[in-house]
PDB file of N, CA, C and O in Angstrom, chain B, residues numbered from 101:
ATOM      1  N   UNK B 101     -13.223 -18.337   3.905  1.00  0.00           N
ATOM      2  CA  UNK B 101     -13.181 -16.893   3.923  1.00  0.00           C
ATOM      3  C   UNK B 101     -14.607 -16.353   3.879  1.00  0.00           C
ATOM      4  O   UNK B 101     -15.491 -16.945   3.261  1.00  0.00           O
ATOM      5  N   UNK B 102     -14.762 -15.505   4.379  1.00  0.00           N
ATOM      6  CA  UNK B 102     -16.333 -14.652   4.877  1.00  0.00           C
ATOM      7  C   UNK B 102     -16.343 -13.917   3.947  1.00  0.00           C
ATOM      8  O   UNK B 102     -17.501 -13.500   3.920  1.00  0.00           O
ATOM      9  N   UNK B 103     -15.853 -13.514   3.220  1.00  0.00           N
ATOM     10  CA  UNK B 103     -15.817 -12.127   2.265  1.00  0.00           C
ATOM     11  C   UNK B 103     -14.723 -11.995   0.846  1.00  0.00           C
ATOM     12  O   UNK B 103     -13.697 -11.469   0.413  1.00  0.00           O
ATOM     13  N   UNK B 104     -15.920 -12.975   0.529  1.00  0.00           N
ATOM     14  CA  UNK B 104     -15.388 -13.343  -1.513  1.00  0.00           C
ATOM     15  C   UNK B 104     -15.449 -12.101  -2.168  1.00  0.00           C
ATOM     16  O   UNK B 104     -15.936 -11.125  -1.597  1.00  0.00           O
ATOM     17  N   UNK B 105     -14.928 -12.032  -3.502  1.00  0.00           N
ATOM     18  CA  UNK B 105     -14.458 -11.172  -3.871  1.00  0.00           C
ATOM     19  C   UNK B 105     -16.217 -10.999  -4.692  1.00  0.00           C
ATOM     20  O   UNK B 105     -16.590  -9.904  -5.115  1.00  0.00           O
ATOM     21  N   UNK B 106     -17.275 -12.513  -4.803  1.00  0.00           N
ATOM     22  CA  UNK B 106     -18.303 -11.891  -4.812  1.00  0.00           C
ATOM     23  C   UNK B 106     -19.116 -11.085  -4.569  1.00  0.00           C
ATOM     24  O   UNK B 106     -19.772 -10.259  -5.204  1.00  0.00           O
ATOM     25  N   UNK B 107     -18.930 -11.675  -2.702  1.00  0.00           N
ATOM     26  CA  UNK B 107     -19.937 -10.770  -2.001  1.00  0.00           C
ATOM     27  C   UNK B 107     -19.452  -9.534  -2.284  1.00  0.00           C
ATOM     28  O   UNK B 107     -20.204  -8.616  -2.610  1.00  0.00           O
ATOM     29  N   UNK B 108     -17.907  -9.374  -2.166  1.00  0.00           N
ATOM     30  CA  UNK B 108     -18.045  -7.402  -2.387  1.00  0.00           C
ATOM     31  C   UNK B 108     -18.081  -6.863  -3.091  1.00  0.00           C
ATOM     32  O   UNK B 108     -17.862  -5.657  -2.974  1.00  0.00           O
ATOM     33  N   UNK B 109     -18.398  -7.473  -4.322  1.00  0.00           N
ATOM     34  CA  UNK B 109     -18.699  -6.525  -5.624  1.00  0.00           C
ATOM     35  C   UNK B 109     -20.361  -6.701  -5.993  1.00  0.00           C
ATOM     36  O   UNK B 109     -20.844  -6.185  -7.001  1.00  0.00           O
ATOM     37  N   UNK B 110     -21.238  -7.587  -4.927  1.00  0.00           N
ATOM     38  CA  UNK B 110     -22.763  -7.228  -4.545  1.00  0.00           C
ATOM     39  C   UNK B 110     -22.464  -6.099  -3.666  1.00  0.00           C
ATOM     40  O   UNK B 110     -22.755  -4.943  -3.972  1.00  0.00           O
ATOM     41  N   UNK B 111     -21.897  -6.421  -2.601  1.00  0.00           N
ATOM     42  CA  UNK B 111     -22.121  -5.068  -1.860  1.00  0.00           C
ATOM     43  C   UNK B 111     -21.694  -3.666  -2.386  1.00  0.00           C
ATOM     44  O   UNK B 111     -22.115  -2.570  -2.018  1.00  0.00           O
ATOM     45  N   UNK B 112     -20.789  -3.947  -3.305  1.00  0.00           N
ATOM     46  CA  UNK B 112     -20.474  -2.384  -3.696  1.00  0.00           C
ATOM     47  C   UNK B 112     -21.738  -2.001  -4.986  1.00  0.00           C
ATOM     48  O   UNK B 112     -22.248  -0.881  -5.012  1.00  0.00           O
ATOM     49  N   UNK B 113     -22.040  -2.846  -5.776  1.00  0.00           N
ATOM     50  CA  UNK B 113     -23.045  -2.993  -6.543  1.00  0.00           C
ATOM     51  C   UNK B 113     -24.672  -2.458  -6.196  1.00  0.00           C
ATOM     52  O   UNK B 113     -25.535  -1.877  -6.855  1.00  0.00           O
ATOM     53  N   UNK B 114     -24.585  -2.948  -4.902  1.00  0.00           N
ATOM     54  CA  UNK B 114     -25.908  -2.645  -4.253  1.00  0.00           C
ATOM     55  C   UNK B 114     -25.400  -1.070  -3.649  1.00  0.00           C
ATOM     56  O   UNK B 114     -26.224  -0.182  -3.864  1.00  0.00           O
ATOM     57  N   UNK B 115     -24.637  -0.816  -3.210  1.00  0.00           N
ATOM     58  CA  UNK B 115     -24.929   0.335  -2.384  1.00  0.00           C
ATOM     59  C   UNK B 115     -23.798   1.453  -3.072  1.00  0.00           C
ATOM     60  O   UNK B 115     -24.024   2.658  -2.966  1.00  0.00           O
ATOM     61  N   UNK B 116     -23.039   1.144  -3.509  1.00  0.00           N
ATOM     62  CA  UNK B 116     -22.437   2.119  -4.225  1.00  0.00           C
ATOM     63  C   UNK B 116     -23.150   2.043  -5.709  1.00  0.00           C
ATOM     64  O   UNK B 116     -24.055   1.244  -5.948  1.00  0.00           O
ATOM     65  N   UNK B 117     -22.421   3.347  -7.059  1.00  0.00           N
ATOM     66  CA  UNK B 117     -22.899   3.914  -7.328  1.00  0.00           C
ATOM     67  C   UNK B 117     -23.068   2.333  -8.948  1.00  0.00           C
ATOM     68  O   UNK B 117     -24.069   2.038  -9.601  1.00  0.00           O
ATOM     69  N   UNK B 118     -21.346   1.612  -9.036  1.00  0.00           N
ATOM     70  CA  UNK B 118     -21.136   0.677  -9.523  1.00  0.00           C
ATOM     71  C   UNK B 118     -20.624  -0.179  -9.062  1.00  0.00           C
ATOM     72  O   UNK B 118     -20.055   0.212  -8.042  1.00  0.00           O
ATOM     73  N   UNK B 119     -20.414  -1.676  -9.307  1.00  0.00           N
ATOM     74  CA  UNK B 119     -19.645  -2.735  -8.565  1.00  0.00           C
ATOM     75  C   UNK B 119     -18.416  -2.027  -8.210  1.00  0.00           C
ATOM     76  O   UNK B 119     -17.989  -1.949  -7.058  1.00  0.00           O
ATOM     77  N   UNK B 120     -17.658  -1.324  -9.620  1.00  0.00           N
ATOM     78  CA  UNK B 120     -16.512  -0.846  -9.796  1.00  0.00           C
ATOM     79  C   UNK B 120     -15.881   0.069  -8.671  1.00  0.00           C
ATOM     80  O   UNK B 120     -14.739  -0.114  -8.249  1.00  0.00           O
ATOM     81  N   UNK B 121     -16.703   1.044  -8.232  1.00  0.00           N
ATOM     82  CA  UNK B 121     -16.900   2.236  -7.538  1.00  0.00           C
ATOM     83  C   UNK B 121     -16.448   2.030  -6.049  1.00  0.00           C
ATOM     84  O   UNK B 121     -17.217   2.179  -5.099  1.00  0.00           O
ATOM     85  N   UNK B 122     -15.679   1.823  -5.983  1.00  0.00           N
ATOM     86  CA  UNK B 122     -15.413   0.514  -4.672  1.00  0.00           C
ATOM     87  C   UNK B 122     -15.020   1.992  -3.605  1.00  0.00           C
ATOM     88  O   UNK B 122     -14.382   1.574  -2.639  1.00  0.00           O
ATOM     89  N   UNK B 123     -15.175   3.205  -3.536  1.00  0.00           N
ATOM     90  CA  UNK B 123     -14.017   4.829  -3.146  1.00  0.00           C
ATOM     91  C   UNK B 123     -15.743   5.332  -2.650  1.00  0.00           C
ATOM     92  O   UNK B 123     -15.763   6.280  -1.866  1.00  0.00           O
ATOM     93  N   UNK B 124     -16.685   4.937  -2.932  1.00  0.00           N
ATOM     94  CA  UNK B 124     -17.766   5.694  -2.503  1.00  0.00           C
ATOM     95  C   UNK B 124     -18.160   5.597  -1.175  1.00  0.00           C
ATOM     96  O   UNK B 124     -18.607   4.493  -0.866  1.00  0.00           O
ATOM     97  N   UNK B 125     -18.119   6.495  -0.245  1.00  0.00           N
ATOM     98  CA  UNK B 125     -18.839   6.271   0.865  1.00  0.00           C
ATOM     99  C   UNK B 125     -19.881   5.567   1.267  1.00  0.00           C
ATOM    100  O   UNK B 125     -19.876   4.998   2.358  1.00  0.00           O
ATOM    101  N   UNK B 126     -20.875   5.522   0.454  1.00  0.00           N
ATOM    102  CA  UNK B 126     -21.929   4.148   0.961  1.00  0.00           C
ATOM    103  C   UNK B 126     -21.602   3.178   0.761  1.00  0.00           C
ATOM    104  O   UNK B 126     -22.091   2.340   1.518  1.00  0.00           O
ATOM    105  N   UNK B 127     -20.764   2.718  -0.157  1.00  0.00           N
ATOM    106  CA  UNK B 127     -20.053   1.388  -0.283  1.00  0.00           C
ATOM    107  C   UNK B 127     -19.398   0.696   0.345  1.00  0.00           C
ATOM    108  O   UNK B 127     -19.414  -0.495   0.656  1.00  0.00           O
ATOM    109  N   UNK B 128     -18.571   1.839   0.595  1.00  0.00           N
ATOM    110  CA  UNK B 128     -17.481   1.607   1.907  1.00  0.00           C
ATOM    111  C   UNK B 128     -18.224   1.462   3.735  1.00  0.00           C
ATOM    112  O   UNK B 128     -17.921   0.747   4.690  1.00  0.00           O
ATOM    113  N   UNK B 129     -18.925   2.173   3.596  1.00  0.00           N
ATOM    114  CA  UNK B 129     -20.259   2.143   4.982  1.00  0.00           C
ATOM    115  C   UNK B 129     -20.755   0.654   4.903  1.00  0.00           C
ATOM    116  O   UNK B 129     -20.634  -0.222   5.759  1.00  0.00           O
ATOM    117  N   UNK B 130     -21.299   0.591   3.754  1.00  0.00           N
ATOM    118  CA  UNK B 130     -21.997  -1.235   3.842  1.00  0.00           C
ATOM    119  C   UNK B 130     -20.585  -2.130   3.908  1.00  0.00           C
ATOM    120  O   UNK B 130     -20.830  -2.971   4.773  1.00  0.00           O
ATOM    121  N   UNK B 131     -19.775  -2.268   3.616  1.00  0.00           N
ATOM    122  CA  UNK B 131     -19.253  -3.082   3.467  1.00  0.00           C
ATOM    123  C   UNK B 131     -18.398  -3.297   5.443  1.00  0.00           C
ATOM    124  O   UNK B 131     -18.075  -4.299   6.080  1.00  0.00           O
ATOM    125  N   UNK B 132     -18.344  -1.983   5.721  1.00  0.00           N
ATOM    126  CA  UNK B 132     -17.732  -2.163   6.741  1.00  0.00           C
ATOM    127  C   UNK B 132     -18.769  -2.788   7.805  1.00  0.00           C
ATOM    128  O   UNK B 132     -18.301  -3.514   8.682  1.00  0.00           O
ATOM    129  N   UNK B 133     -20.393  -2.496   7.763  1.00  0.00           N
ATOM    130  CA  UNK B 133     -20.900  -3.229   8.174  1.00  0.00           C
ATOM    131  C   UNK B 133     -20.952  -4.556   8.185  1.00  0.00           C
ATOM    132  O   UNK B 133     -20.897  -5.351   9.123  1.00  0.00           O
ATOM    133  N   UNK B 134     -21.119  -4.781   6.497  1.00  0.00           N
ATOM    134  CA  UNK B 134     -21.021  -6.682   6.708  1.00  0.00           C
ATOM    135  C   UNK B 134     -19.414  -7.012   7.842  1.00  0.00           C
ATOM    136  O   UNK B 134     -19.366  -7.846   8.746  1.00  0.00           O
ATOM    137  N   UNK B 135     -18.702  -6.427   7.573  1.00  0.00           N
ATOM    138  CA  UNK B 135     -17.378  -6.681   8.722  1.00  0.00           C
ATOM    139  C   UNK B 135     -17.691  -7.162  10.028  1.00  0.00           C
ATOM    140  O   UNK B 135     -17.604  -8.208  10.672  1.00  0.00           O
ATOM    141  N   UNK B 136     -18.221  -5.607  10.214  1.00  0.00           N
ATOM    142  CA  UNK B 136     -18.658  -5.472  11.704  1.00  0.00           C
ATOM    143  C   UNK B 136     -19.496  -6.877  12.202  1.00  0.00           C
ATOM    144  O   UNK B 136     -19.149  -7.697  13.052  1.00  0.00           O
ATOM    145  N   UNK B 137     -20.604  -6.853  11.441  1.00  0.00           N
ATOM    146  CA  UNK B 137     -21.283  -7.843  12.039  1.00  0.00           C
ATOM    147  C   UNK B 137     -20.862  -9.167  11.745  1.00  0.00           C
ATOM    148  O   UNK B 137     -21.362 -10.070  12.415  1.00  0.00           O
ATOM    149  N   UNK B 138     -20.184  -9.396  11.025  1.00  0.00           N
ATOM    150  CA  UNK B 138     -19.301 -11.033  11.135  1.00  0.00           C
ATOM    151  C   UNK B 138     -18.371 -10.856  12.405  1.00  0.00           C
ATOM    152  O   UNK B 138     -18.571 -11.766  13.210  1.00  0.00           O
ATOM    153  N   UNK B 139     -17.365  -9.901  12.834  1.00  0.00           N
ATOM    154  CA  UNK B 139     -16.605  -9.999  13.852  1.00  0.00           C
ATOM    155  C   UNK B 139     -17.657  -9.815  15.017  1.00  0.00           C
ATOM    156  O   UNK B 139     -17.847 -10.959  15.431  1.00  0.00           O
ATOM    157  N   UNK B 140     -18.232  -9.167  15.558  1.00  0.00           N
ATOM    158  CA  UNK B 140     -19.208  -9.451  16.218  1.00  0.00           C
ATOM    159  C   UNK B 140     -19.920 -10.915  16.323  1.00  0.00           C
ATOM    160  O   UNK B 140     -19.801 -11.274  17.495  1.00  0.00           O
ATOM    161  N   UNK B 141     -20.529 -11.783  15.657  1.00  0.00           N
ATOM    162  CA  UNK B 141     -20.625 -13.098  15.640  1.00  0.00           C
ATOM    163  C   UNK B 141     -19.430 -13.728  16.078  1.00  0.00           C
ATOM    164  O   UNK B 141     -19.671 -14.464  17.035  1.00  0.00           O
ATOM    165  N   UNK B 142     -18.277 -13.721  15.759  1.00  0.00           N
ATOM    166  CA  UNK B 142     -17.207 -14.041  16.496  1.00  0.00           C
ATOM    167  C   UNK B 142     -16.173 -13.876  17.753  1.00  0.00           C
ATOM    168  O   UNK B 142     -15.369 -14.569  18.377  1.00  0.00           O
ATOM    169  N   UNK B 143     -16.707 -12.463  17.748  1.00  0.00           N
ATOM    170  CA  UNK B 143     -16.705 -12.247  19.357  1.00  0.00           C
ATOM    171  C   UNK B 143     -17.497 -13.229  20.312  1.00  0.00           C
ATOM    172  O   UNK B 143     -17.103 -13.933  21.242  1.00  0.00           O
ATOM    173  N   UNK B 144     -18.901 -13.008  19.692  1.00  0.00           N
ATOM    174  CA  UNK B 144     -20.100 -13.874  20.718  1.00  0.00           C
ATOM    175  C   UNK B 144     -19.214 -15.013  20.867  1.00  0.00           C
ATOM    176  O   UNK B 144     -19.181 -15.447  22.019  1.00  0.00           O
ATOM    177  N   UNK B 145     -18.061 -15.971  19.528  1.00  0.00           N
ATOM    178  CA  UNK B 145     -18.246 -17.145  20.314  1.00  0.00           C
ATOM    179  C   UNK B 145     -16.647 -17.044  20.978  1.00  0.00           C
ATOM    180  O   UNK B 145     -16.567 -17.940  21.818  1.00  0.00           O
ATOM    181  N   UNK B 146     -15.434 -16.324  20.906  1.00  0.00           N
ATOM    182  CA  UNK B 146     -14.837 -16.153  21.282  1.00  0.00           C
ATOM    183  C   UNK B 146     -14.374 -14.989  21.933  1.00  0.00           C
ATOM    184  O   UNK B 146     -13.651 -14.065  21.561  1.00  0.00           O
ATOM    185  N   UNK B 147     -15.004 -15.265  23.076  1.00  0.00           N
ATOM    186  CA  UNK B 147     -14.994 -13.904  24.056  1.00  0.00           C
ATOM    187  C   UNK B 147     -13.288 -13.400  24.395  1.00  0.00           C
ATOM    188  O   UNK B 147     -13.237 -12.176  24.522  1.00  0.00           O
ATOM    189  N   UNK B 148     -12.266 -13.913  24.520  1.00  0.00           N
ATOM    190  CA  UNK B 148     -11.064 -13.853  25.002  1.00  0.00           C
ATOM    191  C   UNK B 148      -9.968 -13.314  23.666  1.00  0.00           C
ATOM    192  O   UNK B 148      -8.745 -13.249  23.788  1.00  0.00           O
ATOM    193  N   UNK B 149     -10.668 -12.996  22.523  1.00  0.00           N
ATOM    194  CA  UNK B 149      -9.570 -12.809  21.187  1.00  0.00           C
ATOM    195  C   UNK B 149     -10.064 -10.858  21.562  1.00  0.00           C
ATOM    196  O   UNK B 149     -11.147 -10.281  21.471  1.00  0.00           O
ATOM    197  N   UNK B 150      -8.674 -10.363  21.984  1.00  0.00           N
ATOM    198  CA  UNK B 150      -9.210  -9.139  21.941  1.00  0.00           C
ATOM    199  C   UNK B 150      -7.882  -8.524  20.594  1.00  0.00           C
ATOM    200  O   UNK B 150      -7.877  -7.307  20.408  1.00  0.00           O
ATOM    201  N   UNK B 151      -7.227  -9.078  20.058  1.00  0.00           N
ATOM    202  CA  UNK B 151      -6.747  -8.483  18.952  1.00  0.00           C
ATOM    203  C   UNK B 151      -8.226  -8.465  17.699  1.00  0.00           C
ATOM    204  O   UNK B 151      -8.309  -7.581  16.846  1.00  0.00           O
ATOM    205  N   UNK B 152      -9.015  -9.324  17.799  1.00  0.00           N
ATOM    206  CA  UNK B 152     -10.208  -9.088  16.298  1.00  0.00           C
ATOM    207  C   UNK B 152     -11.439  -8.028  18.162  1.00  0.00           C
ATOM    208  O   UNK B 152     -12.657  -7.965  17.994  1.00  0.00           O
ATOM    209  N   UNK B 153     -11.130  -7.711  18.884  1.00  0.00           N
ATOM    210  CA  UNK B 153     -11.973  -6.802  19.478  1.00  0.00           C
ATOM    211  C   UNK B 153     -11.161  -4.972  19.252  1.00  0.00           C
ATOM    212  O   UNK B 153     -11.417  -3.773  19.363  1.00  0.00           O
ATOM    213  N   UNK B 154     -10.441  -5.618  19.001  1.00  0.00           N
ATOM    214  CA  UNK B 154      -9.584  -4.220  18.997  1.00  0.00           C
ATOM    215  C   UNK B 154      -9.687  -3.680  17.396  1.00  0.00           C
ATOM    216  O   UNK B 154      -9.743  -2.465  17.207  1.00  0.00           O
ATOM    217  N   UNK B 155      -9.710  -4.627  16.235  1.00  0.00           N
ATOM    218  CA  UNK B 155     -10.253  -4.499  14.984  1.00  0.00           C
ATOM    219  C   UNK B 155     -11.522  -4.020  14.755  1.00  0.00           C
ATOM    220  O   UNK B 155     -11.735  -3.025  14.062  1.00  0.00           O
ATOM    221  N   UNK B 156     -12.626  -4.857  15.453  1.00  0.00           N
ATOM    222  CA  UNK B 156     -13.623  -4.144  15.303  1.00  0.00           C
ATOM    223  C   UNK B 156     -14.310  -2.872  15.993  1.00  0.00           C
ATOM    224  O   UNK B 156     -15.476  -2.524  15.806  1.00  0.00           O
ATOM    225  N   UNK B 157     -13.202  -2.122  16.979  1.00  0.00           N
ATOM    226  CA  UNK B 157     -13.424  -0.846  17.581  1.00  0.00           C
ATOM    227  C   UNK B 157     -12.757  -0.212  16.365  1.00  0.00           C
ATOM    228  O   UNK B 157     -13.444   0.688  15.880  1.00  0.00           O
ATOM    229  N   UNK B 158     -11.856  -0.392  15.881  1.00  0.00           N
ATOM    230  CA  UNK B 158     -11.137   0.789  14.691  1.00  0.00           C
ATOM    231  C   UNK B 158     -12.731   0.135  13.299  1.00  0.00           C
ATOM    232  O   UNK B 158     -12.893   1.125  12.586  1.00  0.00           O
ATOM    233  N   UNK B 159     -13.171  -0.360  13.084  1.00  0.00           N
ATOM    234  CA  UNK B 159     -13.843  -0.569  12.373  1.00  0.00           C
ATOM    235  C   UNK B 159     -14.849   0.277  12.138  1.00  0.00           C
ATOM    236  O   UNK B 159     -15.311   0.822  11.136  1.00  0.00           O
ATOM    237  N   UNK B 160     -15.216   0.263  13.906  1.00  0.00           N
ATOM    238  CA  UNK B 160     -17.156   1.304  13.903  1.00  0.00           C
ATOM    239  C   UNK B 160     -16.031   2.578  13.922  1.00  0.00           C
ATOM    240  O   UNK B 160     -16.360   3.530  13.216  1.00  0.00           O
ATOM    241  N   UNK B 161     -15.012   2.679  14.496  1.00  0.00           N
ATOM    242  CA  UNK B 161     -14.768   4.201  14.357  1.00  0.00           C
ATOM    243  C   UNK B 161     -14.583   4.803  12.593  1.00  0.00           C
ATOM    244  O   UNK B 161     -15.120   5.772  12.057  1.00  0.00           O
ATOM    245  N   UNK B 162     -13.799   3.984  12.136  1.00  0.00           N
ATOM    246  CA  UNK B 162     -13.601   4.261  10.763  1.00  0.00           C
ATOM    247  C   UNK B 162     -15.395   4.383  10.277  1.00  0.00           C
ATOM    248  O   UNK B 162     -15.722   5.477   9.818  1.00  0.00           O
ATOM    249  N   UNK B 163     -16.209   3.580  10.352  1.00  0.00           N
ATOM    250  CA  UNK B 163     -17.819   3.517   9.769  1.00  0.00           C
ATOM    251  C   UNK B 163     -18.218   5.233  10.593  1.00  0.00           C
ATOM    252  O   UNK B 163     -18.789   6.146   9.995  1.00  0.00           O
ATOM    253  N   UNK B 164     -17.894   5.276  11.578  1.00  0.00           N
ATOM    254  CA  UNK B 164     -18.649   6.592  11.889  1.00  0.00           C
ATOM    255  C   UNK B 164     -18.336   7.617  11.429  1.00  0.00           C
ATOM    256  O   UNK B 164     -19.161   8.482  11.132  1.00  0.00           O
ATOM    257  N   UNK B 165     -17.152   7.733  11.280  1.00  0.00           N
ATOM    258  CA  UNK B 165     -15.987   8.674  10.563  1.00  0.00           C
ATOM    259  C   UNK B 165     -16.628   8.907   9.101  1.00  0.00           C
ATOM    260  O   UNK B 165     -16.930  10.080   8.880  1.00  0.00           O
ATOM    261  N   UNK B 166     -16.873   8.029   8.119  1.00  0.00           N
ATOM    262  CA  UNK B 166     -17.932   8.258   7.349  1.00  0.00           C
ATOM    263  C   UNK B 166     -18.880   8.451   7.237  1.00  0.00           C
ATOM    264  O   UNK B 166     -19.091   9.224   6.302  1.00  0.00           O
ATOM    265  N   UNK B 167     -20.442   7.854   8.188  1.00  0.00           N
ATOM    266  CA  UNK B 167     -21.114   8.346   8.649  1.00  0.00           C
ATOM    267  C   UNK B 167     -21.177   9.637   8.917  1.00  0.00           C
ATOM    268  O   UNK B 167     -22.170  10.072   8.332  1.00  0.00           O
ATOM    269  N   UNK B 168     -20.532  10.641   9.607  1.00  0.00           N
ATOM    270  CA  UNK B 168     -20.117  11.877   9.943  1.00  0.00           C
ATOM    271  C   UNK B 168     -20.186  12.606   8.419  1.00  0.00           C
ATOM    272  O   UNK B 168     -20.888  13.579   8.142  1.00  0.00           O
ATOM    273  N   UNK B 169     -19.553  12.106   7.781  1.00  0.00           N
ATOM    274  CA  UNK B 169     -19.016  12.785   6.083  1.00  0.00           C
ATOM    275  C   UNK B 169     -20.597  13.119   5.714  1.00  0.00           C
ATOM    276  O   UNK B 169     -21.221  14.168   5.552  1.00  0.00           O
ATOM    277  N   UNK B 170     -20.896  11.890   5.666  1.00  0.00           N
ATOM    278  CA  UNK B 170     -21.870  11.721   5.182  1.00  0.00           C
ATOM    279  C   UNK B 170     -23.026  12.669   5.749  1.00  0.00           C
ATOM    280  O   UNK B 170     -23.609  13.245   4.831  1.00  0.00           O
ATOM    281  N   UNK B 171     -23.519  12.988   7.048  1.00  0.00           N
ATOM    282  CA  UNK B 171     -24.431  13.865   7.274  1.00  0.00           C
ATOM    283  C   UNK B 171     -24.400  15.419   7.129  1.00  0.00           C
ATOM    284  O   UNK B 171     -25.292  16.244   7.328  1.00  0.00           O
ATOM    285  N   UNK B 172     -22.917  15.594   6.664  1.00  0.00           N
ATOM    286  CA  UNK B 172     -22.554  17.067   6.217  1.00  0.00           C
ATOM    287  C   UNK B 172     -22.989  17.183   5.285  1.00  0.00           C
ATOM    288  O   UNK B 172     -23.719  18.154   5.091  1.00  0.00           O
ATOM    289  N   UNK B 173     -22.660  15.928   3.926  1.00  0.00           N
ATOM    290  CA  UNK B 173     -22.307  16.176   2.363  1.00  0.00           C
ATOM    291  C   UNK B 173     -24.128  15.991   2.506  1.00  0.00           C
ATOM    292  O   UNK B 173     -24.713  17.074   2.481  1.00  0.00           O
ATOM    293  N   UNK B 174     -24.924  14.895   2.632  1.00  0.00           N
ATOM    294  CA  UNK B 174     -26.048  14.522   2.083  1.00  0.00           C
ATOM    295  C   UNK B 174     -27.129  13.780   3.019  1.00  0.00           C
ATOM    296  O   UNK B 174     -27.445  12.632   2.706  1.00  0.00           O
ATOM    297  N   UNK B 175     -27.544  14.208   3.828  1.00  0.00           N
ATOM    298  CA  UNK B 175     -28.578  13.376   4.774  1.00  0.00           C
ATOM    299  C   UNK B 175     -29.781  13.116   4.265  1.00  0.00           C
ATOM    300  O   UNK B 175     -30.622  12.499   4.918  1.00  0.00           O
ATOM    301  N   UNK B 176     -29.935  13.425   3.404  1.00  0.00           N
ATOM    302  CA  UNK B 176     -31.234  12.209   2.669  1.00  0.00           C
ATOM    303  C   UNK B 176     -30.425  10.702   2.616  1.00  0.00           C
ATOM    304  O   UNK B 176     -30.851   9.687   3.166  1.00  0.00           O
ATOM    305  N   UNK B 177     -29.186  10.792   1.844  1.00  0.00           N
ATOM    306  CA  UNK B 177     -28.874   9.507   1.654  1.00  0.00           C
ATOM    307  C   UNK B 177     -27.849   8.986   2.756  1.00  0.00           C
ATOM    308  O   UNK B 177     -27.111   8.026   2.533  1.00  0.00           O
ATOM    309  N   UNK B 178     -27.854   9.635   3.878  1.00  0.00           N
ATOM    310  CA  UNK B 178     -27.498   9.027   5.163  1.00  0.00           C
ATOM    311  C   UNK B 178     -28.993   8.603   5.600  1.00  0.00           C
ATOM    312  O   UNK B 178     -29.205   7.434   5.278  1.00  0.00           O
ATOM    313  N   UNK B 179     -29.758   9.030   6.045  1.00  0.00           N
ATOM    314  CA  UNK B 179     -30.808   8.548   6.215  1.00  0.00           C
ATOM    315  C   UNK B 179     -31.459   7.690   5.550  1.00  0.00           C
ATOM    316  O   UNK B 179     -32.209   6.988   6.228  1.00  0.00           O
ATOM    317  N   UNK B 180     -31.427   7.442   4.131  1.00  0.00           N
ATOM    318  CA  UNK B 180     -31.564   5.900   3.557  1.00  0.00           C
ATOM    319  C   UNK B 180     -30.632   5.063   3.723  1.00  0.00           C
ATOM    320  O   UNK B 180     -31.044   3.903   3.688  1.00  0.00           O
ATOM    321  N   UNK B 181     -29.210   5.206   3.939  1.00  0.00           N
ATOM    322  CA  UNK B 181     -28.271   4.153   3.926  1.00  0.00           C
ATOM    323  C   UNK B 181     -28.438   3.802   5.603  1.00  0.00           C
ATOM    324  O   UNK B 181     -28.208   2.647   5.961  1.00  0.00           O
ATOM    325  N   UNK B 182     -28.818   4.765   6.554  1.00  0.00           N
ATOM    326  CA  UNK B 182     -28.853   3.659   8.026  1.00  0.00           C
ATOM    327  C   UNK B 182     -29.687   2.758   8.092  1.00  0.00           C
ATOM    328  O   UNK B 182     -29.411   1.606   8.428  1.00  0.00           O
ATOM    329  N   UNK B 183     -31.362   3.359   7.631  1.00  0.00           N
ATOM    330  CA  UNK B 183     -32.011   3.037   7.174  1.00  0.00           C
ATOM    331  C   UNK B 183     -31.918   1.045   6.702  1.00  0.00           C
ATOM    332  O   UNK B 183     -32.311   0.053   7.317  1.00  0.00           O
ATOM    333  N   UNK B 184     -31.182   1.220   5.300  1.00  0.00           N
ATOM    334  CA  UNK B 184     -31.482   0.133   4.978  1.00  0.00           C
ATOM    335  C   UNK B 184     -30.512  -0.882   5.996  1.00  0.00           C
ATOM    336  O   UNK B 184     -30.901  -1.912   6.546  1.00  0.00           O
ATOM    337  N   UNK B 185     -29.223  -0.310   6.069  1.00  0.00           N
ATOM    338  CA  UNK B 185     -28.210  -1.054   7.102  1.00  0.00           C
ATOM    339  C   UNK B 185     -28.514  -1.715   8.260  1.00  0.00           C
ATOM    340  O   UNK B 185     -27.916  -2.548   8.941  1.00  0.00           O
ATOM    341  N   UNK B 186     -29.647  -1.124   8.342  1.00  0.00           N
ATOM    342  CA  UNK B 186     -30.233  -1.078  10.141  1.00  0.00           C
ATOM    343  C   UNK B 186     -29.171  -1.024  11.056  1.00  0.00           C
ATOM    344  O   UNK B 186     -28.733  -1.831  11.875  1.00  0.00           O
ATOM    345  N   UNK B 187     -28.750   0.509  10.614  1.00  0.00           N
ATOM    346  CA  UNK B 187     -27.314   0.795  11.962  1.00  0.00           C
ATOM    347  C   UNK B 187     -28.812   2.411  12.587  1.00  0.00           C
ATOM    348  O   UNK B 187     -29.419   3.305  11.998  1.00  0.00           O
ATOM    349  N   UNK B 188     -28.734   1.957  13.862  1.00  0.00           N
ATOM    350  CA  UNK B 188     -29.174   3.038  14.353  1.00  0.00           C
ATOM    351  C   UNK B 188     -28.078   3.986  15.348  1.00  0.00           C
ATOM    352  O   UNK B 188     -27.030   3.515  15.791  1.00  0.00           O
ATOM    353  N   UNK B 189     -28.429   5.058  15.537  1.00  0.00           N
ATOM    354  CA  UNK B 189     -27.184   6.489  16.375  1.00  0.00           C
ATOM    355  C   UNK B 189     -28.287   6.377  17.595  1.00  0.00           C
ATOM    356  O   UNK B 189     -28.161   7.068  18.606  1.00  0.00           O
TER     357      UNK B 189
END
């Protein structure tokens, strides 16, 4: 499994507000990244699985969908969270 119940309580740890805090938009933003870019690696090696291609289109849409929230509520900390993500628009 790609995604222990470690790693996501670093990732919510690191980018949300507590490990706990798992409902916060930057949390939820990073985490959908680490997603993204594991299914992506798996695309590269299996070009023909379009049920995990069709996952990771609802994925960036759901990430932008927050993203979006996010540049209404607070663009300082949209602009640090792409920032560190290295998701560029």
């Amino acid at each position: 499994m790609y995604l222990t119940a470690e790693k996501k309580r670093e990732i919510f740890a690191k980018y949300g507000a507590n490990e706990t805090n798992t409902g916060s938009a930057e949390g939820q933003i990073a985490l959908f990244t680490f997603r993204i870019n594991h299914l992506t690696e798996h695309l590269k090696r299996n070009r023909k699985d379009f049920n995990t291609e069709r996952s990771l289109v609802k994925l960036v849409g759901k990430r932008r969908s927050l993203l979006d929230y996010m540049i209404k509520n607070d663009i300082a900390k949209y602009r640090e969270l792409i920032k560190d993500l290295g998701i560029r628009k």
